[in-house]
N, C-alpha and C positions, 0 to 999 in steps of 0.2 A: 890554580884552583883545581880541587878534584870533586867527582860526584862518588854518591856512597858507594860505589862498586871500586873507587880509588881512581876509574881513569882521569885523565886529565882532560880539561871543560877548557875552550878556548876562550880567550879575553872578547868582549864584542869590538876591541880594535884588531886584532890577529882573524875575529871574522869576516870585518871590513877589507881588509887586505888580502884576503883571499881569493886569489881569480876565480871569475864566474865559470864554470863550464860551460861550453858550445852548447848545441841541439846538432842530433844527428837526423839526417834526413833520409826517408827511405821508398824506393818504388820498384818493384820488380818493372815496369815499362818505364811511361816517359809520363802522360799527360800533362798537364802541369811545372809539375816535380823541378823540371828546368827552373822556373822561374823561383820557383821557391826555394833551392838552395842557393840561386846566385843572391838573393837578395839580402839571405842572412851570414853570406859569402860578403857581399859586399857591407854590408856591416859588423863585418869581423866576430861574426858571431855563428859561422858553421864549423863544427868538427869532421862531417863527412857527412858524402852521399851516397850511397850502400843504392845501385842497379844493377841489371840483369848486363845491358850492353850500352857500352858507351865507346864509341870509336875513337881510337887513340894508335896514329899510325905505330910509335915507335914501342908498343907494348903487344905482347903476343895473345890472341892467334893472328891480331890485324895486321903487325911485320912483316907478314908472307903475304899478303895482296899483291903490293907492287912487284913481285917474282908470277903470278899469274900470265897468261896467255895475254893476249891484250882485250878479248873480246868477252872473254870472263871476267876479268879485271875491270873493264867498264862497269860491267851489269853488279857487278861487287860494289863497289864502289860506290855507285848508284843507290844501291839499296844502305849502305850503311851511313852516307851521309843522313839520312833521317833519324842518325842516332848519335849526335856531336853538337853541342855547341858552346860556339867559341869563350863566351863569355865563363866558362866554370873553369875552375884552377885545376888540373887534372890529377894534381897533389892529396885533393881532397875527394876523389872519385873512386868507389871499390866497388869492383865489378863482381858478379857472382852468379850462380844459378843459370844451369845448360840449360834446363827445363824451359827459359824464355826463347831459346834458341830452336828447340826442338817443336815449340807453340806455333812460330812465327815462317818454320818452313813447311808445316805441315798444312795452318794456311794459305799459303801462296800456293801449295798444289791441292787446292781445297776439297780438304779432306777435314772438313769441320768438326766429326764428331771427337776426329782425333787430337784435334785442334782444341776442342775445348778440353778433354782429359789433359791434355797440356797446360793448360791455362790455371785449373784450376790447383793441378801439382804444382805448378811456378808460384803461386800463391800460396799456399802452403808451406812449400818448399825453401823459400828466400826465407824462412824464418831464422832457419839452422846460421849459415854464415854470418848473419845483420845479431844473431843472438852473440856468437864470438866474439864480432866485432865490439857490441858493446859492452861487453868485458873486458875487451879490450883496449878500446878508448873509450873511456868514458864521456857521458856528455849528461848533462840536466833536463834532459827532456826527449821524446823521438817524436818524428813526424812522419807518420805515416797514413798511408788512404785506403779508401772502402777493400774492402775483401780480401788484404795483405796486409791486413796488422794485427789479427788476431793473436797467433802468437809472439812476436813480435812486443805487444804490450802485455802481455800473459809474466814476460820473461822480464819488462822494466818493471814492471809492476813489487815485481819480487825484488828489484836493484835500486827500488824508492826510487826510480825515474818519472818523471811526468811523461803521460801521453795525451798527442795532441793526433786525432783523426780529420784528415783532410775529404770530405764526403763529394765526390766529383760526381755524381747523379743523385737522383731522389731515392726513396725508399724501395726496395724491389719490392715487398707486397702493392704497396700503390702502385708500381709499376703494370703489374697482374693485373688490377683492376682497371688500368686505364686501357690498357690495349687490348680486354676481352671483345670490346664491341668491336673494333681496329680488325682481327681478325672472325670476327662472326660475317663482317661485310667485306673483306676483302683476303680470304683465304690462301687463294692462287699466290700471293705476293708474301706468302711466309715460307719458310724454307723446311718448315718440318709441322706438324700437329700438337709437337710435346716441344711447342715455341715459349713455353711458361717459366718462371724462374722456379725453382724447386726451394725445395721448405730446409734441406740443408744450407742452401744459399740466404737466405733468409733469417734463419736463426744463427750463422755466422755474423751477419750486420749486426744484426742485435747483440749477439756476446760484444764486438767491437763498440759499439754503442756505451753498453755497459760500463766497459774499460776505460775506456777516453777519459780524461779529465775535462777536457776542452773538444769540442768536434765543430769544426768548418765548413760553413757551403758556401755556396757559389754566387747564389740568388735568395730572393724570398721565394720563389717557387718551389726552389729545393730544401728550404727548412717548412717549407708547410706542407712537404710528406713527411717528414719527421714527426707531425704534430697529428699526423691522420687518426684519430680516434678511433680505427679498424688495425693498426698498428700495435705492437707492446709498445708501451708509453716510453718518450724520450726528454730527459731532463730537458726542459726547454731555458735554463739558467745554464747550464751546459753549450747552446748550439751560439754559435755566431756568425751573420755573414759576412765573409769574407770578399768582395769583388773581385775577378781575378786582372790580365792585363794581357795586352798584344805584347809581342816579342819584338821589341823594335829591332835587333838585329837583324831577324827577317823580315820583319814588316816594317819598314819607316815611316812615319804618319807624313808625308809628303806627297803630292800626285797632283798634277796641272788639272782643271778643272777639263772633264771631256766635252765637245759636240754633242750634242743627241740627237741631230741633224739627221744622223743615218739611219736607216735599218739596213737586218734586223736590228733590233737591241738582244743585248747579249747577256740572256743569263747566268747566274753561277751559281751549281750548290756542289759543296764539299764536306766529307764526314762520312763513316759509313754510313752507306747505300741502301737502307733496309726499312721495314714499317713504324721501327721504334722513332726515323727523322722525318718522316712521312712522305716517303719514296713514288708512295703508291699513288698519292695526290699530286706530284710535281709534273707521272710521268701522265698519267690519266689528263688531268689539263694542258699538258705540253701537245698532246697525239691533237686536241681538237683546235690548235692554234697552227696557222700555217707558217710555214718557215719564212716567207718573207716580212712575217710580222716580228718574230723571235725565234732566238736560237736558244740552246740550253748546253752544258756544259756540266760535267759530272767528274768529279775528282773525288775517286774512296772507293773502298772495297763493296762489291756490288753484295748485298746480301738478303739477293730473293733469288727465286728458283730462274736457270736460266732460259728455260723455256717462254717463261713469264715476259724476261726482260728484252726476250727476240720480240715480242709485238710490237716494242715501244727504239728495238736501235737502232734503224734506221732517221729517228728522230732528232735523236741526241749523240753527241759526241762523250765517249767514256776514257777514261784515265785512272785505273785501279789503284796503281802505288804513286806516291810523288810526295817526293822531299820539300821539308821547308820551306825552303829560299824557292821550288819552283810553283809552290803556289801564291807565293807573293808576284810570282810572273803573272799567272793566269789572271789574279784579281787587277793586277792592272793590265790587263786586255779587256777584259769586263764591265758591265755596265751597273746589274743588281745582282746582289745574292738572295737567294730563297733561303729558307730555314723552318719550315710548316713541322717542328720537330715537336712531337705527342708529349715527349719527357726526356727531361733536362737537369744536369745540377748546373750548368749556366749556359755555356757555348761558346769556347774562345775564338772560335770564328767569327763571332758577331763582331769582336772589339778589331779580329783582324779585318775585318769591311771596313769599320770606322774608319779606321789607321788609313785605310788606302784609298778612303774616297766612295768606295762604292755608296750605289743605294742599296737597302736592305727591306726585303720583306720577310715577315718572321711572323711564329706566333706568342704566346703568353705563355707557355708553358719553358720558359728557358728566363735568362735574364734579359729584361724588357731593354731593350736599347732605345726604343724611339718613343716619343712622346706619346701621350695616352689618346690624343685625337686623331693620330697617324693614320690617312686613308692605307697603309702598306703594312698596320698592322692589323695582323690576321682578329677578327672576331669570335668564329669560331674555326674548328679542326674539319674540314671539310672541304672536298675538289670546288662548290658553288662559292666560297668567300674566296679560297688559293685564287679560282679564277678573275672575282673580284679587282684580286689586289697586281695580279700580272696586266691585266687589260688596262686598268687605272696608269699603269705604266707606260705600254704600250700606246695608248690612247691621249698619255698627256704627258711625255718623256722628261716637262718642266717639273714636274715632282723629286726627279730625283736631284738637280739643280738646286731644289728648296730646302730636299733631307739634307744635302749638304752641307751647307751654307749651318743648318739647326744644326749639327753631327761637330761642328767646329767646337762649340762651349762644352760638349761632353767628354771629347777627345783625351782632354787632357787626367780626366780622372780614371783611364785605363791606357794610362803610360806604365812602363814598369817601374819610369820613378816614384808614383803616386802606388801603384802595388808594392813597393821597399819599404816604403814608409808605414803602408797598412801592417805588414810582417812585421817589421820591427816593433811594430804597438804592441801585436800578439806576443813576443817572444819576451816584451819587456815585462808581461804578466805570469811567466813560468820561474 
């Protein structure tokens, strides 16, 4: 059969029999991203993963590691394992864009303004390759997240691809609006005055917004900055939330029940270090608790002024960089994780507590993990309730015994087999 132009119109059996194209998946970093291509990886339904860096010994420039000195080749090493895992076919992994390379050293010798000119060219930047690529493999859909898919879906858009936007925080104008008061009362703990998201940044989410066919969060917290009425309006038939999942590779939801016989009790927060996970509150409440009541424990890049965070180090023990698999060490050394974080598109730290047992204090502004009558969850954003919920602990260490025992029935709906399953719904719909 032909159409009036003469081409030839295929039978609806010759279009039955037509293999489905993949989804290509794409992230200049990591966040997530892991989980989400292995799992349409593991349901035979990824064409590629299109990142900045993924470590892969026998592929160049990472070949030349093990020729290193031995004391650079540690510290190498070290740093690049937080960019591998094992679970992804390496077949399906295309790596691209120096620009994330040039982000990532320029923070570690924190030089952040340079840092962020890098971040935002990496963003930008990763468009160019991931646009060849899909021209060159094609695939029926791309998946990409907040603030690197603009062109990116600019480019499927025009190749009748479907785009599907993975939104891993809330709104950045809501973001502004939350944190105005955040710094009117706690200035000292910001690392610059012009700590605001800018309106090019802003009106990039939104063109992506636009684009998306489908767009993803993480929580209901993070689809109700989408819905903010002080926002440009976001098709709300468009947004769906997605739950994400702990990485059982690194995190195995396994851990013998601890003592809490001892002190101190031992707490834990991880993530960057800064006012947007409310830094300012953990270290303010920790300075007026004595150490033989609690200890505290900081894993992530510290991001407030260092003058700031000399009042408060002798308090706390700090750990700037750290791989995967070793913060699945720390939480099983640990007692509770903190998490007092202002704004959220979910927190996959939280599901990594679950997974390992800890207790968790947190607030509502992320995805809510614990029940709604939780003495350990936060009320409101503020050093008088954080303290609240650490003394509650302190004071009666069987609570977290109880969270756990409750954390057992939830567990299971932020496995990655129960996140496989949720993806493969998503992709069954493109």
């Amino acid at each position: 059969m032909r159409d009036a132009m003469g081409m030839e119109i295929p039978s609806p059996l010759e279009v039955a029999a037509t293999p489905k194209r993949p989804i290509g998946v794409f992230h200049p970093g990591t966040q997530h991203s892991w989980q989400t291509a292995r799992a349409l990886q593991d349901a035979a339904d990824l064409g590629w993963y299109a990142t900045s860096i993924f470590w892969m010994k026998d592929r160049f420039p990472y070949s030349f590691v093990p020729l290193l000195p031995n004391g650079l080749r540690r510290h190498i090493e070290a740093e690049l394992r937080r960019f591998h895992h094992p679970g992804l076919d390496p077949r399906l992994v295309k790596t691209h864009n120096g620009s994330e390379w040039a982000m990532r050293i320029a923070a570690r010798a924190r030089l952040r303004s340079l840092a962020a000119w890098f971040h935002a060219r990496s963003n930008s930047g990763f468009a160019r390759p991931v646009g060849r690529l899909l021209a060159r493999e094609p695939v029926r859909a791309v998946w990409g997240y907040d603030l690197s898919s603009l062109e990116v879906f600019r480019a499927a858009k025009d190749a009748g691809v479907k785009t599907i936007l993975d939104r891993t925080i809330g709104h950045p104008a809501t973001y502004n609006r939350v944190m105005e008061p955040v710094y009117a009362d706690y200035p000292s703990f910001f690392l610059s005055p012009e700590w605001r998201i800018g309106q090019a940044v802003i009106d990039r989410a939104d063109a992506e917004h636009a684009l998306a066919d489908l767009i993803l969060v993480g929580s209901a917290y993070c689809a109700a900055t989408l819905q903010d009425p002080a926002n440009v309006p976001v098709d709300s038939t468009k947004v769906t939330v997605l739950p994400y999942c702990f990485d059982d590779m690194f995190f195995p939801p396994a851990r013998p029940a601890p003592s809490h016989h001892h002190r101190p009790i031992r707490f834990l927060f991880t993530g960057l270090a800064g006012p947007r996970k409310g830094i300012h509150l953990l270290l303010n409440v920790f300075a007026r608790i004595p150490k033989s009541a609690a200890t505290l424990t900081i894993l992530g890049e510290l991001q407030i002024p260092s003058e700031t965070f000399a009042r408060f180090a002798d308090r706390v023990e700090h750990h700037a960089t750290v791989a995967r698999p070793d913060v699945a060490r720390f939480m099983s050394e640990a007692d509770c994780l903190i998490f007092p974080s202002y704004f959220e598109g979910a927190g996959l730290v939280l599901y990594e507590a679950l997974a390992m047992g800890l207790g968790i204090i947190q607030s509502r502004n992320a995805a809510v993990v614990l029940p709604d009558d939780s003495p350990l969850l936060m009320n409101a954003l503020g050093e008088e309730d954080l303290m609240r919920c650490v003394m509650t602990v302190i004071e009666n260490p069987l609570v977290l015994q109880q969270q756990r025992a409750a954390a057992v029935m939830s567990v299971p709906y932020y496995t990655y087999g129960a996140y496989r399953a949720r993806v493969a719904e998503i992709a069954s719909r493109v």
